[in-house]
C-alpha positions in Angstrom: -7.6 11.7 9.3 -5.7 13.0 6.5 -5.5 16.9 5.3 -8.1 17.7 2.7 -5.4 19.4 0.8 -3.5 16.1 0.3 -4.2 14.0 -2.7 -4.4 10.9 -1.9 -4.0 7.4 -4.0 -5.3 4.0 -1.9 -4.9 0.6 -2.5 -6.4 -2.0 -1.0 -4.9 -5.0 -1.0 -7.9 -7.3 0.3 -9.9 -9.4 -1.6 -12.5 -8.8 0.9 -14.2 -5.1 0.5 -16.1 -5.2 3.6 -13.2 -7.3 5.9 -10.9 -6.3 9.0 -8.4 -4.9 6.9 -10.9 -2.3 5.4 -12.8 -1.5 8.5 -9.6 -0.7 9.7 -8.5 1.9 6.9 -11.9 3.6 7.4 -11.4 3.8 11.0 -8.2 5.4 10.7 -9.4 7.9 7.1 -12.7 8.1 8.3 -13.9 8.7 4.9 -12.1 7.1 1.7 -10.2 8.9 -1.0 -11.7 9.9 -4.4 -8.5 7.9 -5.6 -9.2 4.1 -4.6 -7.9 1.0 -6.1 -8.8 -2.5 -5.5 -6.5 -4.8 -6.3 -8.5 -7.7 -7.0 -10.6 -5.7 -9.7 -7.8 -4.5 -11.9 -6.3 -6.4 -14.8 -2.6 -6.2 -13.5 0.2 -8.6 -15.3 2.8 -10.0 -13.2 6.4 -8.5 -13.4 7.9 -11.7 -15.4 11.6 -9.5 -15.2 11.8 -9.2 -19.3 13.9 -7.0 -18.5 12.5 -3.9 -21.3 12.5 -0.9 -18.0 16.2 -1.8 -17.9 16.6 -0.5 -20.9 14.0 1.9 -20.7 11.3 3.7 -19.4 8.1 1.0 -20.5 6.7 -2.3 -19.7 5.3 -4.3 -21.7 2.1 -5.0 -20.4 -0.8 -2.8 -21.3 -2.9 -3.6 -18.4 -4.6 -1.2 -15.3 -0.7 -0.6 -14.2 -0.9 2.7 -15.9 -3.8 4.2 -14.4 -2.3 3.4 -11.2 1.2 4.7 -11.9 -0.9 8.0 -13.3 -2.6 8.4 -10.1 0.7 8.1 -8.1 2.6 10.8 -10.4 -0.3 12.9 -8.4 -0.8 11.6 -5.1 1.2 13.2 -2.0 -0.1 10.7 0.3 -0.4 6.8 -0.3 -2.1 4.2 1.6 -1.5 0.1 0.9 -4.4 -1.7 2.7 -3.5 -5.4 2.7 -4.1 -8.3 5.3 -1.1 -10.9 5.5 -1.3 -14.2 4.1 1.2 -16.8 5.2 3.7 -13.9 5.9 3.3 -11.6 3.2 1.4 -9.0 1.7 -1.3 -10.4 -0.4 -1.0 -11.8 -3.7 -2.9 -8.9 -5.7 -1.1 -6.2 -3.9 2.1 -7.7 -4.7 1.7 -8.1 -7.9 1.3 -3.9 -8.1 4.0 -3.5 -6.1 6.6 -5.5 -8.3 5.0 -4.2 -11.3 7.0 -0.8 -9.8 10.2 -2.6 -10.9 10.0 -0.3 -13.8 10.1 2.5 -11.1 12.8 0.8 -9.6 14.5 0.7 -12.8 13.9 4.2 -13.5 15.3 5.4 -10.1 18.3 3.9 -9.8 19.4 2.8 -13.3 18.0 5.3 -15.0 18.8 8.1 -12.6 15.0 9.6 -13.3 13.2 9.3 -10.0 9.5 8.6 -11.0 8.0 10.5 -8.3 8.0 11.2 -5.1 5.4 10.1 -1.7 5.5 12.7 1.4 3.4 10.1 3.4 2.8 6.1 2.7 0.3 4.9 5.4 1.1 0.9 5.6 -2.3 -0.6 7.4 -2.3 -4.6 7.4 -4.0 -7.0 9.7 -3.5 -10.6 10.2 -5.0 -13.8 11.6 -2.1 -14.8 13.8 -0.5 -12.8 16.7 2.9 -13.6 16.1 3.9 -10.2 15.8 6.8 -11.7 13.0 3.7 -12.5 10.9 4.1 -8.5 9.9 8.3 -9.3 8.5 7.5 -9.3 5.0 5.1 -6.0 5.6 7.8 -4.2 7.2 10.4 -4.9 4.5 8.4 -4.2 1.7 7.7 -1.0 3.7 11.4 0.0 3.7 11.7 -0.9 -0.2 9.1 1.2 -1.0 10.0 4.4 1.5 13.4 4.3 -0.1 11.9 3.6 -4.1 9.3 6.7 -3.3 12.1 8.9 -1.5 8.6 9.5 1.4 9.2 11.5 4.0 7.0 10.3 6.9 6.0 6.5 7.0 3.6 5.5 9.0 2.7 1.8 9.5 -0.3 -0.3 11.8 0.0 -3.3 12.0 -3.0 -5.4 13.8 -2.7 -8.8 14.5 -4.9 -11.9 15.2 -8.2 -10.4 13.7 -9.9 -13.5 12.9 -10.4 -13.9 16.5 -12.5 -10.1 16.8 -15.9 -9.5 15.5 -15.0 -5.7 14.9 -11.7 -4.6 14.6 -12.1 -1.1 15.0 -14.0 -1.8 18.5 -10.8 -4.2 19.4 -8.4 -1.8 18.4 -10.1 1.0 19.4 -7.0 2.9 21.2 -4.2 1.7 18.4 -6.3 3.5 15.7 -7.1 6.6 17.6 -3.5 6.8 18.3 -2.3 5.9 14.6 -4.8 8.9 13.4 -3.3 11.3 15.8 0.1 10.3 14.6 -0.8 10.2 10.7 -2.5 13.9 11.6 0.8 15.8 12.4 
């Protein structure tokens, strides 16, 4: 459970609504933000590295990027909801997440931090139970604690879901646990 103080921005990554990977992030919330974004809903362009936030703060897409980028100016807490295909977050929530090249550029080129996260609350699940299925989560993890300057990550990471029915029942422990931590 989060604060109720905290505002809080979530995306969810899955194309599936009702699937593991959201069962999971209610589990762990217990109810979900007023802020929600599902990434398979918005009109979001690929980065295609033109190169325009290197030379300044803009992209140039007009798309659903900017209501998302509004909400995060806000948000003290962010959550990424995304299952794992073939090693990697999915394709919709990577397409938001390199879309914050221009927050990249801003950062560190620019030397005008866009804004900053206290908490990002990683929650992923996968079919396989390869724990190294969860790599390119944990890196993009790290990019994104250091772009976002957060002060407390915290990640779960559950792994060969498409074997479970219900994946809070499974993981019952994990996610009482990962609320408790997420709590202080």
């Amino acid at each position: 459970m989060l604060k109720s103080k905290d505002h809080t921005v979530l995306v969810n990554g899955s194309p599936n609504p009702r699937g593991h990977t959201m069962t999971a992030v209610r589990a762990v919330l217990g109810a979900l933000p007023e802020v929600m974004f599902n990434a398979y809903t918005l009109n979001i362009h690929p980065c295609d590295d033109c190169k325009l936030c290197h030379a300044r703060f803009a992209c140039k897409h007009d798309d659903d990027m900017q209501t998302v980028l509004d909400a995060l100016k806000k948000a003290d807490t962010l959550v990424l909801a995304t299952p794992v295909y073939f090693g990697a977050m999915t394709d919709m929530m990577m397409r938001i997440i390199n879309r914050f090249q221009q927050l990249f550029e801003a950062k560190f080129t620019h030397k005008k931090p866009f804004t900053t996260i206290k908490k990002l609350i990683v929650i992923s699940t996968a079919a396989s139970e390869d724990p190294s299925m969860f790599d390119g989560v944990r890196l993009t993890t790290r990019l994104l604690e250091e772009l976002f300057s957060v002060e407390r990550v915290h990640t779960l990471l559950l792994g060969h879901t498409d074997m479970i029915k219900n994946v809070s029942q499974t993981y019952e422990r994990e996610i009482e646990a990962f609320k408790n931590e997420i709590a202080h």
